[in-house]
N, C-alpha and C positions, 0 to 999 in steps of 0.2 A: 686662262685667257691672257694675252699679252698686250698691252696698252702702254705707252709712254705720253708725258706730257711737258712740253719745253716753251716755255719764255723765249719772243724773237724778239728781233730790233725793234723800238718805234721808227715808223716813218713820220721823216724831217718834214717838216711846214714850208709851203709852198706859198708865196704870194702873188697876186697877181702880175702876170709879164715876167718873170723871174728870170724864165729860160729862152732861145732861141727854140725856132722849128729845127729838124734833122731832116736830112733828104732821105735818111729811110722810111721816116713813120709819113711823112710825104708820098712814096712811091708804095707806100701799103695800103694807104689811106685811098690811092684812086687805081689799086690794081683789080678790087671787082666793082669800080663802080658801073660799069652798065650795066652787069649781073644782079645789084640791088639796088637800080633803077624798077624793077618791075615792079607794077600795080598788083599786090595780094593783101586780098581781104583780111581784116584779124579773123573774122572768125564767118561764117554760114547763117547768122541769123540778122546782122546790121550789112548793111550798104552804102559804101562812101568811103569806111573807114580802113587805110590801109595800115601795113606794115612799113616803119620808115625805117629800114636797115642802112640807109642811105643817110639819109643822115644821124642814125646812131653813129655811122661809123668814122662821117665827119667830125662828130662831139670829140670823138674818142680820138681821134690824129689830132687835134686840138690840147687836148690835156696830156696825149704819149709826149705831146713836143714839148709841153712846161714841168713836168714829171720826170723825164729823161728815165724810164726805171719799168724793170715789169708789173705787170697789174694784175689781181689779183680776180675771179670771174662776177664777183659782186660787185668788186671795183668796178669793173667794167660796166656792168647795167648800170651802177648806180651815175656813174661821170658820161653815160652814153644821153642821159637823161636830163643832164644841168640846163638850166634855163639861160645860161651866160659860160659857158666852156671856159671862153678866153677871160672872162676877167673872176671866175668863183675861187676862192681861198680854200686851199683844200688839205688838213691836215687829219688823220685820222681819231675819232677822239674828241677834237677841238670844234673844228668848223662847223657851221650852219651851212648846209648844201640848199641851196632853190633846185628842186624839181619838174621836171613834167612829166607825170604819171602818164599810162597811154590809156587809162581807166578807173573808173570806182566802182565797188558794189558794195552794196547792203543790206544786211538781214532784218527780217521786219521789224525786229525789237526795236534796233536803231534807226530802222531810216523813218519812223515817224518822224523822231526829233528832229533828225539831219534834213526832211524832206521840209519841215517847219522852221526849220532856221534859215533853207535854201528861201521859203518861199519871202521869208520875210526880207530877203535879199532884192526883191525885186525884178530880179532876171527873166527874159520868158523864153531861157531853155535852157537846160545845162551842156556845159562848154567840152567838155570832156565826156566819151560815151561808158554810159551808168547803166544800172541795173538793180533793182528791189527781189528779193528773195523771200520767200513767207513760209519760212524754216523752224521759227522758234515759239510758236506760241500753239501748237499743237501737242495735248498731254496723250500722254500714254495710259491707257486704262484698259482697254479690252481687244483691240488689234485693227490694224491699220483703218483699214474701210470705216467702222462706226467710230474711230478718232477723227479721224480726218472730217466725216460729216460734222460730229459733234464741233469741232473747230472753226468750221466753216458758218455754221451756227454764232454762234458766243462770239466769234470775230467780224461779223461782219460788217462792220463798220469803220472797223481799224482797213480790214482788207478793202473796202469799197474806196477808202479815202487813198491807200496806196496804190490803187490801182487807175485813178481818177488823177491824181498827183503826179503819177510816172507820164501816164497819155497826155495829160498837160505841159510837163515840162521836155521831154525827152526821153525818159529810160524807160531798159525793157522791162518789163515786171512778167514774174516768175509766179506763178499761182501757186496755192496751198498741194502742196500732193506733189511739188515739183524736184522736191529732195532738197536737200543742205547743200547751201552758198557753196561750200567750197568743192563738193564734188561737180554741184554746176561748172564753176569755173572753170576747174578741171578737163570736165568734158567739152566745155565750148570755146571759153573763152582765154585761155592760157597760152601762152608763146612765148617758145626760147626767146632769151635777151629781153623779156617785156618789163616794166615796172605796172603793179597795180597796188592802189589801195583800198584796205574793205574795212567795214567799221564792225569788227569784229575779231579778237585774238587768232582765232585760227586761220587767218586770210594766209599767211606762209604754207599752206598746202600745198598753192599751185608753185614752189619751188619743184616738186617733183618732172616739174616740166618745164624748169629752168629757166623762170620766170622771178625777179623779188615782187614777192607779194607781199606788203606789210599790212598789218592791224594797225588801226589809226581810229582818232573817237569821232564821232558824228562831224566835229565841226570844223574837223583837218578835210573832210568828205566835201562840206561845203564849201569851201576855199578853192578848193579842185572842179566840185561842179560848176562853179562861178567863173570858171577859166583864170582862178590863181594861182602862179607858182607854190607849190607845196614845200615844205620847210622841216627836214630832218639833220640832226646832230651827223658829222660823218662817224658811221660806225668802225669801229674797231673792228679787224676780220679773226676769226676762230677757225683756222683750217682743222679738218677730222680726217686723215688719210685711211682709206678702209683700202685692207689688203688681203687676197683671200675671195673664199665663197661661203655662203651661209650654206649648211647643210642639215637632214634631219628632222628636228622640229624646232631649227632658230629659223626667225623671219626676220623680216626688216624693221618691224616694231621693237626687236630686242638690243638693236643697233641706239635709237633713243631711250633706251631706258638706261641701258649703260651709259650715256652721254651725260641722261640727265643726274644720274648717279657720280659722276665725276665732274660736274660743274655746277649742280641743285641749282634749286629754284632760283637764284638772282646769277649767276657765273656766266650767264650768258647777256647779263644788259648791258646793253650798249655798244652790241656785237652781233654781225650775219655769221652765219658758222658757215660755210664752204666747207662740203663734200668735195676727197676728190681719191685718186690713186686706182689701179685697176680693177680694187673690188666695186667699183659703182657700177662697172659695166654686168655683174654678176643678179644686180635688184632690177625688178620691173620697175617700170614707170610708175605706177601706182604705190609702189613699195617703196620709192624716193620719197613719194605724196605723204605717206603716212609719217618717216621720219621728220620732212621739212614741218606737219601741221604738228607735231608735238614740241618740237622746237620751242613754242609758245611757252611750254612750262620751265623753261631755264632761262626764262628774259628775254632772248633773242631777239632781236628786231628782224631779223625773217632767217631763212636757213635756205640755201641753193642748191642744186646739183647741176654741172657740168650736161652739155647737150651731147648725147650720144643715141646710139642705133635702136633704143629701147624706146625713147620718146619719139622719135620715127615710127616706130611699130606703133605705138598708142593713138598719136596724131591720125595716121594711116587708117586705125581700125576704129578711128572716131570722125570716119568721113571726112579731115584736113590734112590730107597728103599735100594737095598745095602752099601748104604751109609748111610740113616737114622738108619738105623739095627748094623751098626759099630758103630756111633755116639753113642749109646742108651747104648754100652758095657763103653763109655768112659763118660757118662752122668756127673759124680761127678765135674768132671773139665770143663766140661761147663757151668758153673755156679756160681756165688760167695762163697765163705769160710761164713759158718757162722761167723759174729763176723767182716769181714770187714770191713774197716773204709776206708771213703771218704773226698776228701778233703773240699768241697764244698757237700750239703743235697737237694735236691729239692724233693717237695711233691705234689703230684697232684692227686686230686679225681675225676675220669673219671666220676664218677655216677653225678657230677654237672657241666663239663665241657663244653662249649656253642661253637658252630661255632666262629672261629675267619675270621678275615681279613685283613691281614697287608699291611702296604704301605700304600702312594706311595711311589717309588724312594727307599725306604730301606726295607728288609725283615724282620726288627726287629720292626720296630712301629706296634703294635700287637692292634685290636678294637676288642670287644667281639659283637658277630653281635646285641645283643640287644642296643648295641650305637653307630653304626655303623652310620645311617642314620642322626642322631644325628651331629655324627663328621664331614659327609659330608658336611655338611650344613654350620657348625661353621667354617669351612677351605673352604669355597668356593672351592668343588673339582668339576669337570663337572659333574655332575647327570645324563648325560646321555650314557649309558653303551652303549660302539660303537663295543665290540666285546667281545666275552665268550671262552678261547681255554681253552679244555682241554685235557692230556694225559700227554708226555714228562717223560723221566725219573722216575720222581720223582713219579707220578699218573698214569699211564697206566697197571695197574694192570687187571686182568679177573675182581676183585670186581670193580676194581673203575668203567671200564668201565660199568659192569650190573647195578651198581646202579645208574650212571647215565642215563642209557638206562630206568630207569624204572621210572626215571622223567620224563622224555622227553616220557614216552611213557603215563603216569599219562597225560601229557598238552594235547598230542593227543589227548586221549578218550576225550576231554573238547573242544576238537576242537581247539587249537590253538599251536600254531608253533613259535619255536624263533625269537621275535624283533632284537635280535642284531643279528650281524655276529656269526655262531656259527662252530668250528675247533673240529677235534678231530684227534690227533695224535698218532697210534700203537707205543707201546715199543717197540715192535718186528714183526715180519712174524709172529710168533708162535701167540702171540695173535689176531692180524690181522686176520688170518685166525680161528682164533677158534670162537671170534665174529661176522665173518661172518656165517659161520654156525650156531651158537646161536642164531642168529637174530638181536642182539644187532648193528650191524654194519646199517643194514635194517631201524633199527628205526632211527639211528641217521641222515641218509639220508633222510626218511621222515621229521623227525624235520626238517629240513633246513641246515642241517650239514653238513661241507666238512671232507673227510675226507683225511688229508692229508698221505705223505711217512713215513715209520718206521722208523722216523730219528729224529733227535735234531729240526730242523725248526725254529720256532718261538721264540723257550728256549733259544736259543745262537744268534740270530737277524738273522737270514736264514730265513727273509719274504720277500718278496717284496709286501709291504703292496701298495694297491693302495684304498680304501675307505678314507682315511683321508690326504689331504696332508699335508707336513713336515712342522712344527712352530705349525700345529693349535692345540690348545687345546683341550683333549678330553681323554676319560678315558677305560679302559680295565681291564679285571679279567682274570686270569688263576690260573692252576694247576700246576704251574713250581714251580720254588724254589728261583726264583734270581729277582729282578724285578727296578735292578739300573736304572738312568736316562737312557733313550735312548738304552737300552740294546736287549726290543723285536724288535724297529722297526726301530732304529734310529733316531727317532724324541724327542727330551729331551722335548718339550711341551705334550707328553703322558704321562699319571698317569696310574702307572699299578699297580694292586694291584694283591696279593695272595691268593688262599684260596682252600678248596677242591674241586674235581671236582665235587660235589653235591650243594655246594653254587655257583658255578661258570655256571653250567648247572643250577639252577633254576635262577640265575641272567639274563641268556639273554631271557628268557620268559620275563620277565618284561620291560626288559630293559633300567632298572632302579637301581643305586645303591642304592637308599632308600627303597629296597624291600628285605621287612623279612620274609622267607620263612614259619619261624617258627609261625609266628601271622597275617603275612598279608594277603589278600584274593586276588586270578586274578579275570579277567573275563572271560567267554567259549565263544567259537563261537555262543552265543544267548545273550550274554551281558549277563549273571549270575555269579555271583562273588561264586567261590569256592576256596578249598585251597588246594595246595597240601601235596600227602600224603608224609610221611617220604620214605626216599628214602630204600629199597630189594635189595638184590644182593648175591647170592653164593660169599663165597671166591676161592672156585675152581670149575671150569665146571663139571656138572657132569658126564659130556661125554667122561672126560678127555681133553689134548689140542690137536690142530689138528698143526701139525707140519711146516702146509703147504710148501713151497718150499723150498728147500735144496739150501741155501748159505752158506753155511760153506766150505772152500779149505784145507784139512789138507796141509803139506808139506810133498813131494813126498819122497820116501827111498832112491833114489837116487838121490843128490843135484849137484853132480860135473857138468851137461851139464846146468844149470842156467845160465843165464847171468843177470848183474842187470845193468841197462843202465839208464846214467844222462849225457842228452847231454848237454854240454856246452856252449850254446845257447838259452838253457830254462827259460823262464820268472819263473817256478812255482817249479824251483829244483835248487840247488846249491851244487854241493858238497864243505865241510867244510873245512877250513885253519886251525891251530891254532893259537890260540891266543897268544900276544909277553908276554914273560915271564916279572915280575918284575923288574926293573933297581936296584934295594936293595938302593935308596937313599928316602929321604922324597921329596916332591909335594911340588910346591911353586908355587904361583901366580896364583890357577887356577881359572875361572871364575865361575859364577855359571850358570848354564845354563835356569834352572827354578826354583822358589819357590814356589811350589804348594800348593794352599790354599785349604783345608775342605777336602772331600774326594776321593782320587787318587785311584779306584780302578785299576784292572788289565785289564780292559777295558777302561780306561782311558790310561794307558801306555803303553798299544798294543789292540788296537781295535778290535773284528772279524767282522761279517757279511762278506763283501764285499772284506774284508782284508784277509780272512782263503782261498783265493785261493796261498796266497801267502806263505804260512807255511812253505813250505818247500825251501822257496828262501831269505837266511837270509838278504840279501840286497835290497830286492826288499819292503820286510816288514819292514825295521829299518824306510824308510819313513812315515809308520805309530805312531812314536815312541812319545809320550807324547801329541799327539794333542788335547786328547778329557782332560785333566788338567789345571786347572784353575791358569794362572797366578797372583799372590800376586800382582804383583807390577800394573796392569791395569786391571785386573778380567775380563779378558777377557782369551780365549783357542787358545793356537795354534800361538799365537804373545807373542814374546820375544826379549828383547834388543842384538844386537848383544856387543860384548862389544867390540870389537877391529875395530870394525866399527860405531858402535853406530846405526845401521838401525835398523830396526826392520823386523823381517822374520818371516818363519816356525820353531820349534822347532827344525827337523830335518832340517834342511837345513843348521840352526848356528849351529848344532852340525856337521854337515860335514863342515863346513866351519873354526870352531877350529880344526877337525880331521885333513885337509887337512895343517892347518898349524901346527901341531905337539902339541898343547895346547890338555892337559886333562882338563876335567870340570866336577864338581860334581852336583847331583840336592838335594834340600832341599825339605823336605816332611813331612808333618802333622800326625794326626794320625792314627794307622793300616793301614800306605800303602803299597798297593799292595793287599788287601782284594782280595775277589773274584777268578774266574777261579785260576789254576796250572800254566797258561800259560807262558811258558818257556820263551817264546819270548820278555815276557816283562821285564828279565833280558839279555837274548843275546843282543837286540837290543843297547840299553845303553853301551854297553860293545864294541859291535862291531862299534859303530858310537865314543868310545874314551874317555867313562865314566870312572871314575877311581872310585866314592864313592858316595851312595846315604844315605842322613845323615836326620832323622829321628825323631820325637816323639818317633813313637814306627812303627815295621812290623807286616804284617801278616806272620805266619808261614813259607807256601813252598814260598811265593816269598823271603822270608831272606834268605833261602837256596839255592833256585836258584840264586841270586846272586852271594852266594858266591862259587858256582858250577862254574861260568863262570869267578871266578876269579877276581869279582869287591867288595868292601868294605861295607856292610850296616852295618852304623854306628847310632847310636841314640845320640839323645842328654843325657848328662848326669840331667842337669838342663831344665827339658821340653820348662821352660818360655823361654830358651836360642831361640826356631823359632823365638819368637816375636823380638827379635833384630837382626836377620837378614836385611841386606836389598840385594836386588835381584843384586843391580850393587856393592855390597862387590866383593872383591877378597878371598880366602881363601887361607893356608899351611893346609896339613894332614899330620903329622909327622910318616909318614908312618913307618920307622925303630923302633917305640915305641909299635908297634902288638904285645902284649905277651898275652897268657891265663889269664882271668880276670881280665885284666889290663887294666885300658881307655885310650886312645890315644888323642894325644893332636889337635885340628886345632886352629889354628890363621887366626883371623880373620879381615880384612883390608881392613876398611871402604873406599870408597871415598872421605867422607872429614870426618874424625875424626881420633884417637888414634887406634891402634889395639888395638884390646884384645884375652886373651885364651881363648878359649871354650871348654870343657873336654867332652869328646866323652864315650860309652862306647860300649861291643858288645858281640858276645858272639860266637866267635871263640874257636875251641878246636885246639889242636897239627896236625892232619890229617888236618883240614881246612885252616890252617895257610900256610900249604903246598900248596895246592890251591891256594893260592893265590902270593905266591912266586914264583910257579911252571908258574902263567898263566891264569889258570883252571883246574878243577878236572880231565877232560879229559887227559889235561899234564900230571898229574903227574899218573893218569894211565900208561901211552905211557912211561913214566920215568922209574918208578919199571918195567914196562914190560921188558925193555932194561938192567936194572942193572941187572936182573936176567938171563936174557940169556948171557948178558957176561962174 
């Protein structure tokens, strides 16, 4: 395969007023404007809210004229979207952009809290139109229909309250069985040029439809329901020029795994990676979807593609031709500027691209299936493939699923039927039901396939795996995106690896990861070795989708008889305190609570599975808070020195046990921590159990931001090598009064038997976040201004 990777210019810092206007971006600026004068809906289920391509497109003649320079197509949405065009400082990299999203959504996990922090706001609507999803807290045990009941069961009190909470304030809410946030999106809510943010990592899906969709944590979600400008770093761009056609058994999934394999899990923060060159016109729509939503595993702050005649088709065959049809009038600006320049070049030739396979344990160790079996072997990984899922977010497409149906329908005709365990998971009803009509649902049942609920399941550890008990060693493939230790099943002795749903359904035929679909041969139900064929499939039905049943609850016209009820007695709901504002002195003597070695994702520092019952009860989850984190000082999880005791306990347990006696403690952290999920909770927790600062190598994006949403300190080291002289039973100062804008703060640090020394910190607080954290939390200092203004 042929791929290059080049270093572009930075682009120069612009200040406000810098430049004159030009009489061409002038005369561009109003040559369609009557054309996107027209009133079109976002989307077929809200009323009221339209598309303003009109004034995107005055944002954007606004910033062409102080810019003087081509733009790049994330540029574009992102400057089409500033809350102050004329006077935003806009440097890539550097600046704090103010946004205005054109929407939020949230998955159930999250929007308890986000829906609880909203209400504590006081508002009685949300300002921006929203929407609650009940995606994530439905397990996987025996197939769709008795999961989903069972869910509906055990949750119903969390679902009574989000659906009580949406009708009160505004948003649509999306019932149980109604499929994953982001395929909804997808199908209702997505539009070229649009900014959205969801409180969850996989929100960059709907880039497939040339939309930035970012993952942001609950309390960036509140700030936007509240009708506040939203506030992101300006990204860095990552152009990927894809040239060529995939052919064969490469898909669109293969396309990210190579990505993720030449830029790993962190080489993408702090960057949208823009698609573009004439291989995009060669992927469906949905097959853009699936790139843009794994994007999430290399950092990305979201991932795009260019608007072309395949998102017109999708649009089209999702009953929004009116939409496609507006789009088409505002075509030039979704798209990149001839002549833009990228910070970072990648080049990839679909015409020789091969099936990949990455993993285990990280999404970014990328194998091209031709060494695949190779690598197995040389790493001793179990060869014997115990289970195939495919679907979830990322793959549950109408293509992904036909052409996996048309494998499984290939082993059929040959007589034989999947060795492994084999899962297939609906994005949605709407697909669900359309494949059942098609047949495709039919085959996969013949094959031997469960076909589980249109929910998260197995992607976010919602199985109740019973084939393999926990410790044993043993290996699995899916179609997800995420494949950390212990993350499908909760057993870290599983090896999960990634790949499309086409290598993942011809793997459990075999049942074997040493099987190359592309050269190897099976055998049929007569003992004859054949091979199968390259995997068929429409990108869209041609029947159209069948809608099947109506989950969708808009919120009623009239909201005042609501009531929204949290009893104070509820293991699975809490309503929210605030958090104690700053004392305005510097931290002395505080302990460390843990020094977490190698990699700390956010399933490390707030767990789900078993734990997302508890999302919305912020005391009941802080229990789960650093257990699955590898202690430095005995590499072992979940045992920590206490230091004023010297025992050794629960993470959380020393951490209520400093809480209760008035001691703040800081945790020490490696590199990109906090990778992975949005998850909010992996900043409340720390915060609420009496964390004052989590000091760092380096962060992942939204967990540095949710931090310092909740009003605690993520601080890096200035000097990297400075972790390795940590030791776990040091005490630390954070001279907290020394927080100025790109200024590093000082901690000292004091050893148990040695000299102190400085340790120069650095971070990357702007004026508004500084407040934050003076204030308390971002919520404070809403509730603040809210009060200085009414008085």
């Amino acid at each position: 395969m042929v791929f290059a990777t080049r270093q572009m210019p930075r682009m120069t810092k612009l200040a406000a007023g810098s430049l004159k206007p030009t009489l061409r971006t002038r005369s561009l600026a109003t040559a369609t404007d009557d054309a996107l004068s027209a009133k079109v809906e976002m989307n077929n289920l809200e009323k009221g809210n339209y598309i303003n391509y009109k004034k995107m497109s005055e944002n954007l003649a606004i910033v062409r004229s102080r810019l003087n320079r081509p733009l790049t197509f994330a540029e574009k949405i992102l400057y089409s979207h500033l809350d102050d065009p004329h006077g935003q400082e806009i440097e890539r990299g550097k600046s704090y952009l103010k946004l205005r999203p054109d929407r939020v959504a949230c998955q159930d996990a999250t929007a308890q809290m986000a829906i609880l922090q909203f209400m504590s706001a006081g508002l009685p609507t949300v300002q921006t139109p929203s929407t609650v999803h009940c995606d994530h807290l439905i397990e996987a045990q025996v197939g769709g229909e008795k999961d989903l009941a069972r869910a509906v069961d055990i949750n119903k009190e969390v679902y009574d309250f989000l659906s009580s909470a949406c009708a009160k304030y505004g948003l649509g809410f999306w019932k149980p069985g109604s499929g994953i946030i982001h395929q909804i999106i997808l199908e209702n809510y997505a539009f070229p040029g649009a900014l959205l943010i969801g409180t969850d990592s996989h929100t960059p899906n709907a880039g497939g439809l040339g939309m930035a969709a970012i993952g942001v944590g609950g309390a960036d979600a509140v700030d936007v329901m509240a009708g506040l400008p939203w506030e992101l770093k300006a990204p860095k761009i990552i152009g990927v020029k894809l040239t060529g056609a995939l052919n064969g058994w490469a898909a669109p999934k293969d396309i990210i795994l190579k990505v993720a394999g030449l830029l790993t899990v962190k080489g993408g923060t702090g960057a949208i990676v823009e698609y573009h060159g004439e291989g995009v016109d060669s992927l469906s729509c949905t097959g853009m979807g699936t790139i843009c939503n794994m994007g999430a595993e290399i950092g990305a702050t979201t991932s795009v593609f260019p608007f072309n005649d395949r998102m017109y088709d999708y649009l089209k065959s999702t009953k929004r031709q009116q939409i496609g049809d507006f789009a088409r009038k505002y075509a030039h600006e979704l798209k990149e500027d001839q002549g833009a320049e990228y910070d970072q070049m990648i080049e990839i030739d679909l015409n020789t691209l091969e099936p990949h396979i990455n993993g285990p344990f990280t999404p970014d160790l990328a194998t091209p299936i031709s060494k695949f079996a190779e690598t197995v072997e040389k790493n001793g990984w179990p060869t014997s493939l115990k289970v195939g899922l495919i679907g979830s977010c990322t793959n549950s497409s109408y293509e992904d699923m036909a052409r996996s149906a048309s494998i499984a329908r290939d082993a059929l005709d040959h007589g034989v039927k999947a060795k492994s365990l084999f899962t297939v998971t609906p994005g949605s009803e709407q697909i669900r039901a359309t494949i059942a009509r098609d047949g495709q649902l039919q085959t996969f049942e013949e094959f031997g396939g469960v076909v589980l609920a249109n929910a998260c399941g197995p992607c976010i550890g919602q199985w109740d795996r019973k084939d393999v008990p926990k410790g044993t060693k043993n290996s699995i493939i899916s179609s997800y995106n995420r494949n950390f230790t212990g993350r499908n099943d909760a057993n870290p002795a599983t090896h999960a690896f990634v790949a499309s749903p086409d290598i993942v359904t011809a793997m459990t035929i075999a049942g074997d990861l040493r099987f190359n679909p592309l050269t190897d041969r099976l055998r049929d139900g007569n003992g004859k070795p054949f091979k199968l064929k390259a995997p068929t499939g429409n990108s869209l039905p041609p029947a159209g989708f069948d809608p099947g049943s109506d989950t969708y609850q808009a919120p009623p016209a009239d909201r005042s008889s609501v009531n929204v009820v949290v009893s104070p007695t509820s293991d699975r709901l809490q309503v929210l305190s605030p958090f104690e504002k700053w004392n305005g002195k510097d931290a002395t003597d505080l302990p460390i609570l843990i020094k977490c070695q190698g990699k700390t994702t956010t399933d490390h520092i707030s767990m789900a599975g078993p734990w997302l019952k508890y999302r919305g009860h912020l005391d009941n989850i802080s229990n789960n808070m650093l257990i699955g984190a590898t202690n430095a000082e005995n590499g072992e999880a979940n045992n920590v020195k206490n230091a004023i005791t010297g025992e050794y306990g629960a993470v959380p347990a020393v951490a209520r046990d400093y809480k209760a006696k008035g001691i703040k403690w800081v945790v020490i952290g490696d590199w990109n921590y906090g990778e992975g999920s949005s998850r909010e909770h992996a900043a409340l927790e720390p915060r609420h159990l009496g964390g004052l600062a989590i000091i760092t190598r380096s962060f992942a994006r939204i967990h540095e931001t949710n931090l310092k949403k909740q009003g605690m300190l993520p601080l890096n080291f200035q000097n990297p090598e400075d972790y390795e002289k940590i030791n776990p039973d040091d005490k630390v100062d954070i001279k907290c009064t020394e927080l100025e804008v790109g200024k590093p703060i000082t901690m000292v640090v004091k050893p148990k038997n040695g000299e102190a020394w400085e340790c120069p910190l650095t971070h990357t607080f702007n004026e508004g976040q500084i407040e934050w954290f003076r204030d308390g939390s971002a919520l404070n200092t809403m509730a603040r201004k809210a009060a200085e203004k009414s008085a």
